[in-house]
Structures are given as C-alpha cells and as structure tokens.
VOGU-3710 file (C-alpha; in Angstrom, 3 decimals, decimal comma):
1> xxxxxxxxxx> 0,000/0,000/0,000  2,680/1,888/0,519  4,974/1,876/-2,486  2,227/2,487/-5,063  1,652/5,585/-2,440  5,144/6,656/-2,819  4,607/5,571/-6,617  1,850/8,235/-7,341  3,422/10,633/-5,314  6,436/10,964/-7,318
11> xxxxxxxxxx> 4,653/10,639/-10,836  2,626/14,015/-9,290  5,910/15,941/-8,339  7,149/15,195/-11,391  4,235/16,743/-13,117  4,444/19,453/-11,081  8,189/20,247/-11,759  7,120/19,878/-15,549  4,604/22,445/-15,256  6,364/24,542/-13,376
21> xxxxxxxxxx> 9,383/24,240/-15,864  6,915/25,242/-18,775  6,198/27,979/-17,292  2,240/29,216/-16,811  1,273/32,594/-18,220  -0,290/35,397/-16,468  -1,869/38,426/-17,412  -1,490/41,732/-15,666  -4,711/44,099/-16,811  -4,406/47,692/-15,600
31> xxxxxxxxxx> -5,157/51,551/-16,436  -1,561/52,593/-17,570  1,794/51,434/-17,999  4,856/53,895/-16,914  7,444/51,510/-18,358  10,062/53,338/-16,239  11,924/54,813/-19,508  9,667/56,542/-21,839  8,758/59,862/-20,945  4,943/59,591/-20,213
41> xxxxxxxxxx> 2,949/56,425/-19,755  3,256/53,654/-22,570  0,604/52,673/-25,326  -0,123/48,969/-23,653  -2,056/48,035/-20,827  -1,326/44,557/-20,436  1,953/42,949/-19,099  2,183/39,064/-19,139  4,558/37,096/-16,747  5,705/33,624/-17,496
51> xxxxxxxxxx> 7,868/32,469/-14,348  9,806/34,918/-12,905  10,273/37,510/-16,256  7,858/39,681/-18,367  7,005/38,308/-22,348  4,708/40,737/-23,583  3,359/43,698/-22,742  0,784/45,192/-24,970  -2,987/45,133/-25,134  -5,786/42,413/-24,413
61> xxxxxxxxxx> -5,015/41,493/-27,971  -2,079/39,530/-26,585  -3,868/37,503/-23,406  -3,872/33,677/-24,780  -7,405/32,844/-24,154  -7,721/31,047/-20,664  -4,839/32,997/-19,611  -5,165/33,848/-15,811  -5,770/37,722/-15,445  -5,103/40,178/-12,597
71> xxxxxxxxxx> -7,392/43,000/-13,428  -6,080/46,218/-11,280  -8,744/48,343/-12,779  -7,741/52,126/-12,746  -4,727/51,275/-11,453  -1,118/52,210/-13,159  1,577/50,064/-13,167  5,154/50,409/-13,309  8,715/49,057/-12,312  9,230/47,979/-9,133
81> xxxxxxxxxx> 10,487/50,606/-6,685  14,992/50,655/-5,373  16,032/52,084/-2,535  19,899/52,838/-3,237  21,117/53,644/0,236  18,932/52,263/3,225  20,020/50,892/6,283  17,592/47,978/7,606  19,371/46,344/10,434  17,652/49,887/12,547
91> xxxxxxxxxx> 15,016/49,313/15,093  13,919/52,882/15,819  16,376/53,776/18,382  17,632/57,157/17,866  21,066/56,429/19,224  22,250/54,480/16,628  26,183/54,970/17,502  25,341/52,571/19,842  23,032/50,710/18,791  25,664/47,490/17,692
101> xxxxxxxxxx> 26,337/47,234/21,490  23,526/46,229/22,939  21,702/44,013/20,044  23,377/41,027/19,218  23,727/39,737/15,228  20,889/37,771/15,395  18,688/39,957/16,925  19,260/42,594/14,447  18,946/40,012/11,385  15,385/39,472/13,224
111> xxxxxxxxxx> 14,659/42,824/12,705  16,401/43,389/9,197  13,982/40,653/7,973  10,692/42,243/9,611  11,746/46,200/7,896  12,309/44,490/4,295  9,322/42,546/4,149  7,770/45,723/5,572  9,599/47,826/2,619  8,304/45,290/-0,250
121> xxxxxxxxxx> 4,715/45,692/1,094  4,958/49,354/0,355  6,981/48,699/-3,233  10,141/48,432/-2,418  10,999/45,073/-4,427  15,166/45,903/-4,647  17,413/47,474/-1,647  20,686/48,630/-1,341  22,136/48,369/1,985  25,045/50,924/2,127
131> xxxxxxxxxx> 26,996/49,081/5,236  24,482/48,519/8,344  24,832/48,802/12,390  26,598/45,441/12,719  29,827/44,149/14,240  29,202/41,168/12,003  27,056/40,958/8,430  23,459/40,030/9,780  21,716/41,791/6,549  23,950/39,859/4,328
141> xxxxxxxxxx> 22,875/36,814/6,136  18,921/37,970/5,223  20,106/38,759/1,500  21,069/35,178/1,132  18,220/33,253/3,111  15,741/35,409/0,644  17,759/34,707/-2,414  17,789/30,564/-1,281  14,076/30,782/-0,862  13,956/30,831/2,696
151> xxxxxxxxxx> 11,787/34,044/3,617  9,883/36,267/1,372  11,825/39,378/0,622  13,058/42,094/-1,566  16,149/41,867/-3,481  18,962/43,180/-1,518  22,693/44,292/-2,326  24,900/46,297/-0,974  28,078/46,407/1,704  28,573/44,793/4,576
161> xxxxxxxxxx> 30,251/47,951/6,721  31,260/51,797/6,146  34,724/52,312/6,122  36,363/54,819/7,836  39,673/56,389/9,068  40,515/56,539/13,432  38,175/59,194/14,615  36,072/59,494/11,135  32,328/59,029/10,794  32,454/55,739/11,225
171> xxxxxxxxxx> 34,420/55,761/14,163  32,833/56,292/18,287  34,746/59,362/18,990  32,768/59,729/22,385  34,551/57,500/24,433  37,439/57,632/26,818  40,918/56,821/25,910  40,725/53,863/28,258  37,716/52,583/26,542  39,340/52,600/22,695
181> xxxxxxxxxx> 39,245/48,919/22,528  35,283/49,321/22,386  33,833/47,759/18,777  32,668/49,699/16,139  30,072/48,636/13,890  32,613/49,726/10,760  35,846/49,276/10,143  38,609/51,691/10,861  41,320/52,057/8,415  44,736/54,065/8,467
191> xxxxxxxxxx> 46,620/53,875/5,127  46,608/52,143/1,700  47,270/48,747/3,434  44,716/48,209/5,951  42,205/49,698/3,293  43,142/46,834/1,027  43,044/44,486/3,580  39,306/45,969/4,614  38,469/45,456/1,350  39,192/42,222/0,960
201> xxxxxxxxxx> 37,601/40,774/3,984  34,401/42,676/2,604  34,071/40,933/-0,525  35,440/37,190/1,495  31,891/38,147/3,288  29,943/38,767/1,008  29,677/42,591/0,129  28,556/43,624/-3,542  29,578/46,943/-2,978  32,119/48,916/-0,935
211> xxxxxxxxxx> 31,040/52,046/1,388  33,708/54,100/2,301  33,452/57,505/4,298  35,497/60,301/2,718  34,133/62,810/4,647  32,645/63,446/8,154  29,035/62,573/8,477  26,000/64,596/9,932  24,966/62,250/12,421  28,141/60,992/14,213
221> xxxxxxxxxx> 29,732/62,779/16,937  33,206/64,221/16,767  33,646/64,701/13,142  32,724/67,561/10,991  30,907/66,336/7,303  32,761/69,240/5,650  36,132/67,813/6,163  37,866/65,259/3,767  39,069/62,447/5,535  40,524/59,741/3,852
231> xxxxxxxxxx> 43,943/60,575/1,227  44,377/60,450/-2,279  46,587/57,317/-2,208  43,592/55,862/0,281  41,093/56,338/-2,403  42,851/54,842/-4,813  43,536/52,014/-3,725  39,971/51,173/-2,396  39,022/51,725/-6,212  41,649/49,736/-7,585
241> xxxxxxxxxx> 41,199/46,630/-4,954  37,457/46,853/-5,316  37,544/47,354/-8,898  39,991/43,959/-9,834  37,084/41,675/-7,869  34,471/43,666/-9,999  32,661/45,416/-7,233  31,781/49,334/-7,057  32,479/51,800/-4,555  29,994/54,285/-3,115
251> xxxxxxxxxx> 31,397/57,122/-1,356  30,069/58,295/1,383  30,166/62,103/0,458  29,176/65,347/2,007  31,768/68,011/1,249  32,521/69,592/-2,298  36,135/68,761/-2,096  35,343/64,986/-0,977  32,667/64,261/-3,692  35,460/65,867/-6,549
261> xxxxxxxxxx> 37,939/63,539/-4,798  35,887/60,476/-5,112  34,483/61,017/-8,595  37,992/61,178/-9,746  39,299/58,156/-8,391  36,212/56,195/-9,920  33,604/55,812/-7,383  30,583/55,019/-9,002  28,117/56,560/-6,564  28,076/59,776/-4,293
271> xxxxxxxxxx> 26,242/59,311/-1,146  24,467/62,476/-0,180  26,524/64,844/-1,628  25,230/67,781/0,733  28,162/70,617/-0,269  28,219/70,268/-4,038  29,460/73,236/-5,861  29,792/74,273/-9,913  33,171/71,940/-10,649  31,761/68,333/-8,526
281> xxxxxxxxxx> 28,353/68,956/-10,532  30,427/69,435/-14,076  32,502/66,350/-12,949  29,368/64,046/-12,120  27,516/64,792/-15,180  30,716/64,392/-17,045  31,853/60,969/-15,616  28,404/59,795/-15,442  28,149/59,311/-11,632  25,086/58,850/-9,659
291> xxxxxxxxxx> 24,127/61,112/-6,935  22,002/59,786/-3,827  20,889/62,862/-1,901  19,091/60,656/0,558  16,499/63,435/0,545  13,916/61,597/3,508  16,538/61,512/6,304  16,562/65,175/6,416  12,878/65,449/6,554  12,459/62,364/9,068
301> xxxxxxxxxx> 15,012/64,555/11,374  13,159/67,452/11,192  9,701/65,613/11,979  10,098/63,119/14,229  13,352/63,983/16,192  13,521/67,269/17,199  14,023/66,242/20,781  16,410/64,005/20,181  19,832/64,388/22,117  22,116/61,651/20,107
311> xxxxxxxxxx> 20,707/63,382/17,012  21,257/66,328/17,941  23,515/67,562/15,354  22,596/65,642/12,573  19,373/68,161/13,501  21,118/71,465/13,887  23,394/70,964/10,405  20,145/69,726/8,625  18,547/72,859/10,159  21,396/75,024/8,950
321> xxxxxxxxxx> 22,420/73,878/5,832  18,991/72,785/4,280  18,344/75,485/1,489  21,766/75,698/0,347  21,767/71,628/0,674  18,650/72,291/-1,913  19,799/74,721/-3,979  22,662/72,527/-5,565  20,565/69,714/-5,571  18,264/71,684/-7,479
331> xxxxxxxxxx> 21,214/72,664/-10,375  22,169/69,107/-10,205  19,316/67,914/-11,148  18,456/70,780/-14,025  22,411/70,286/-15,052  21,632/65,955/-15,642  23,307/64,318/-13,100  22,138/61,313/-12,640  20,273/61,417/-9,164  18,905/58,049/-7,666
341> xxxxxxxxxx> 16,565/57,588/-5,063  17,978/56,671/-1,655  16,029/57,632/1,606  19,090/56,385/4,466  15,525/55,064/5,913  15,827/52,023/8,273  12,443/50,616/7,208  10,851/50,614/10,433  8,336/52,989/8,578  8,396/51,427/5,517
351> xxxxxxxxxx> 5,328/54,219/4,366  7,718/56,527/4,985  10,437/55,718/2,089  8,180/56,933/-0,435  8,159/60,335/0,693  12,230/60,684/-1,076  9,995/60,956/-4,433  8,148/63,729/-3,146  10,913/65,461/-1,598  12,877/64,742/-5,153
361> xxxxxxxxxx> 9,426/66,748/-6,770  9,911/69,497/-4,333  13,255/70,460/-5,281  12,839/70,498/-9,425  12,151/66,867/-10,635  8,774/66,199/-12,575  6,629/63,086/-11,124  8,262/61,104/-13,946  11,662/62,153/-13,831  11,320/61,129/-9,947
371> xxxxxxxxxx> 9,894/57,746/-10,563  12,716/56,959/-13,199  14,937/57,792/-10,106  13,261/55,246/-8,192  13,040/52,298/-11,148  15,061/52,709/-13,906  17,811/55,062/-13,504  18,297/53,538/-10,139  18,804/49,938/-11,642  21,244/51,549/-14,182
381> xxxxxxxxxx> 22,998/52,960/-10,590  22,809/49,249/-9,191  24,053/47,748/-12,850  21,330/45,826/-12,882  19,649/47,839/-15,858  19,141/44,384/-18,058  16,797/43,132/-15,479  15,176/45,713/-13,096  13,619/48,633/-13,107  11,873/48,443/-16,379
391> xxxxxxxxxx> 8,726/47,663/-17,904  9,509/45,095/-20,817  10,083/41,624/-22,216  12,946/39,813/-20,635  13,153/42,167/-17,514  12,418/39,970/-14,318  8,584/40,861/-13,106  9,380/43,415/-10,206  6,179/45,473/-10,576  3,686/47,806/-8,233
401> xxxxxxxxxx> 0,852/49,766/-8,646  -1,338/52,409/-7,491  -4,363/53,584/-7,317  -4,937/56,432/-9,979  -2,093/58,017/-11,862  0,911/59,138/-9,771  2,377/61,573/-12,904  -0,762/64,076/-11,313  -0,068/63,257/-7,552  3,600/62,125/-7,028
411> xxxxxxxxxx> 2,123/61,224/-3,088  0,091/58,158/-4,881  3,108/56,115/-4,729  2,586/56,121/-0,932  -0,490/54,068/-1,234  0,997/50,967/-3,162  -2,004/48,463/-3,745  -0,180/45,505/-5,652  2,978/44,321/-5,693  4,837/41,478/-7,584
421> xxxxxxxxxx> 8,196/40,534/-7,083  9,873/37,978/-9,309  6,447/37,154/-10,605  4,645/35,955/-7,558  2,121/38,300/-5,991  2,760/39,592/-2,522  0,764/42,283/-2,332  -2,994/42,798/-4,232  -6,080/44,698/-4,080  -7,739/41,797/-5,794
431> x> -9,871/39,703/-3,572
//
C-alpha cells in the first residue's frame, strides 16, 4: 500500500516540476503602464509574466485565451520601486552609535527581515544596503536566506560595513581613551594597506559593494561632514582593490572637495553629496556618476526627532544647511546628473520611504523624472539595468501599482495596492 503511495506521489511531483518548468502565463490588466523609460505612460495596458520575467506587454489582444488575469482596474503600473542607500538592520532607536552594542547579530537580522518585508509591502521590491549597524554581516545573512528561498523578501545588495579612518564618521569618537578597545560597527582604516586588507575581507563576506566615508558625516559625533578624511593614495587604492574583484564603490560624500575627490578616483556613486558646488556637478555629469541625496533623512530629522539628544547635530546641520543643501541639488538635477533615489531610511516605517519621491518633486524633478529615479535610472545605478527597473520583455517581473495616476499626484506612490516581485504576488487589491 505503501509503495504504489510513494509511486503516485512521485509521478505528481514530477508533473508538477514539468509544469512549473513550462512555465504558466499570467496576465497583468491595468489603467496605464509607466514603463520606467519613456517619458509619459506607454501605449499597452497589459503585461504578461511567465515564471519569474515579463514576455509581452501590450494590449488584451495579446492575453492567450484562458490565460489567468489580474485586473487592477484604474490602477497604473510600473517598475518595481529601489532604494539605493537604506540601512535595515535599525530598530527605531535614535542612538544608533550605539546601537551594535547592545543588540546582538541575530537579533538585528530578526529585525532586518521584519523592515524588508515591511519595505516590499509598500513597493520596495530591490534594496541597497550601504553598510548597516553590525559588528558582524546580519543583513547579508537575510540577502542570502531570501535569495535561497527561505523568507519572502526584496532583493537586496549592498556592503557589509562603512569604512572609515581613526576618529572618522564611522568611528565612536565619544569615548574615553581607556575605553578605545570598544567595537565599532565599521571598520577603521589608516593607510593604503589596511584599506586593502578591509576590502578584501568585505568581498570574502559577502559585500557587492564597498562604502567608504570620505568625509565626516552629519549624524556621528566628533567629526565635521565638511572635512575630507581619507587621502588620495587611500582612495585609490579602495578603487583599484574593489575594482579587480568587480565590485563598485559608493562614497560616502558630504563636502565639495570629498565628492570631486571620489568622482575622480572612480567611485561610481556619491552618497548624499550635501556641499556640491559648480566643478563636482560638471565632474558628475561628465563621468556619469550617480548622486544619492538621501532626501527623507533630512525630513524624518526634522519631523520626528527634534528632541532628540544623540541626534542632535545631525538636527542642527540639517537645520542650517537645508536650502543651500537644496539649492545645488536643485542645479544638479536641471544640469543631468544622474540622481537616484535613496532615503538612508531604516524601514521601520516602511510608508515613509516613499516620501524621497516627493521630496525629489519638491526640489525640481517632474513626477516622472522622480519615478525613473526610483526604477530605472536607479537599476542603471545598481548595474542591474538588463533586469530591473523596467517595464519590458525579458526584464524579471518586479512590478507595483497604485491607485490612480501618480504623474498628477507624485504622493500616490505612498499608497501601493499591488505588488509582484519575481512574478509571484505579494501584495494585491484583488480579492
């Protein structure tokens, strides 16, 4: 009785792999298409997903009949949204400098996993972690239980740590001298060796991407973000040994003379970016560099912190360098640098991400231009342009949607009502 149990059994997995292998069709039916390139939404209103990648998109004319259709209605869809700088290991606690200390690996994995299933729920189907609050590489460790099937999750890259020089952003500069042997949750480098050496042990672990701190950083006590920190010969090499394994650098930004100093030696991404003048805009645009202005932090300070004693001067320089922060931003953007979207957002409000699209409307992008930031462009940023962030056969089937069209309301794409990621629904308004 058994064995011809077992017997049937395994004749219906095989089926089931079979089918699966084929591949079954589905039809996405919705109001509009922003295909995350052209400049206003597409002639088609029909995407159709086989596996895990988009074949068609078009009109009904193309639905095989019997093909299973979502029909979103008056919704319009589009890429799926990327988040090029966020840090999810966070659990709200405003003094993150210390955060590392008293959460252990696992805990903050725990929590990691809980903020990016929380981010795709609001659209967030890719994530770029740019280093985390961790002794050890607990979001790396999420990255890779997603990617083997484990959990339900976005797509996530990024590095494992920030790396800094002694008594740099990425350094506690608040302690005694009798407490220096305290951990860090980055690593501290001094010289062209022990940044190779940094960078090696990041890619051993698993980094896609190296962070390194060339300036000071608005939130960390001690250092001043309008300082340069690490030398020429230290940038330099972190290209170079990043560069022969084939992984990019993002530099970790804030003053005009640091961002000038990083696009020259090759970094392929300027985090923040707060002091740009005339020449670092020219050199962007010219060396096609992305710009991350992580526009969300500043208004997440300014709304939900103002009491806050550890960030305290991530408040006051926000406060004080805000419409001159805005101003370049502003030229950047009307000059074509490429600017991504990035909100430095921890994802314990994952609603709150979306507001970097807004914020990236406020200071001179159209609705569209700021949703190719999030989509498109942003996948270019990540070098993942031949399979995310557009709308179109072959691209894997990352996709959201909303409720109306966002090109009249940019704040629609805070109300996400469907998303897919990798072709499964994890997220619908259908019932």
């Amino acid at each position: 009785m058994i064995r011809p149990l077992l017997s049937s059994l395994i004749i219906l997995s095989l089926f089931l792999l079979a089918d699966q292998a084929n591949g079954q069709t589905t039809a996405i039916l919705c109001k509009q298409i922003i295909d995350g390139k052209a400049d206003r939404p597409i002639d088609a209103n029909v995407v159709l997903i086989e596996n895990n990648r988009i074949v068609s998109v078009g009109n009904k004319s193309i639905i095989p009949p019997g093909t299973p259709t979502i029909d979103l209605g008056d919704h319009t869809l589009m890429p799926g949204f990327i988040d090029m700088h966020c840090h999810p290991l966070g659990n709200g606690d405003d003094d993150y400098q210390t955060y590392h200390l008293k959460n252990s690996s696992a805990d903050k994995a725990l929590q990691c996993l809980k903020n990016v299933q929380g981010l795709l729920q609001e659209g967030w189907t890719s994530l770029r972690v740019a280093g985390d609050l961790d002794v050890g590489y607990a979001h790396l460790d999420v990255r890779d239980a997603i990617n083997a099937g484990m959990f339900v999750g976005p797509r996530i890259f990024g590095a494992g740590h920030w790396i800094s020089v002694t008594g740099g952003g990425g350094d506690l500069n608040f302690f005694s001298y009798e407490q220096s042997g305290v951990k860090v949750d980055g690593l501290v480098v001094d010289g062209p060796e022990e940044m190779r050496k940094a960078i090696r042990n990041e890619i051993k672990y698993g980094s896609d991407w190296i962070k390194i701190l060339v300036s000071g950083a608005f939130m960390t006590a001690g250092d001043n973000p309008q300082n340069v920190h690490f030398s020429k010969e230290e940038l330099e090499v972190a290209i170079d040994e990043a560069g022969r394994r084939d992984v990019p650098v993002m530099a970790h930004a804030h003053s005009a003379e640091s961002i000038k100093m990083s696009v020259s030696a090759g970094a392929k991404t300027i985090e923040h970016g707060s002091f740009l003048d005339d020449e670092a805009i020219a050199m962007m645009k010219a060396k096609g560099v992305f710009l991350v202005p992580t526009m969300a932090i500043g208004k997440w300070f300014l709304e939900f912190n103002e009491g806050s004693q550890a960030l305290s001067k991530a408040i006051e320089l926000t406060k004080k360098h805000r419409v001159g922060i805005e101003t370049m931003l502003t030229k950047a953007i009307r000059s074509g640098v490429k600017v991504v979207v990035g909100t430095d957002l921890t994802g314990t409000q994952p609603e709150y991400h979306s507001n970097e699209f807004s914020e990236l409307v406020r200071v001179g992008m159209s609705p569209m231009q700021a949703i190719k930031a999030g989509t498109s462009l942003a996948a270019e940023g990540l070098g993942k342009e031949k399979e995310l962030g557009t709308v179109a056969p072959g691209m894997l089937a990352d996709l959201v949607a909303v409720k109306g069209d966002p090109l009249a309301d940019i704040n629609r794409l805070k109300k996400v009502t469907f998303v897919m990621k990798d072709g499964k629904v994890v997220k619908s308004p259908v019932k």
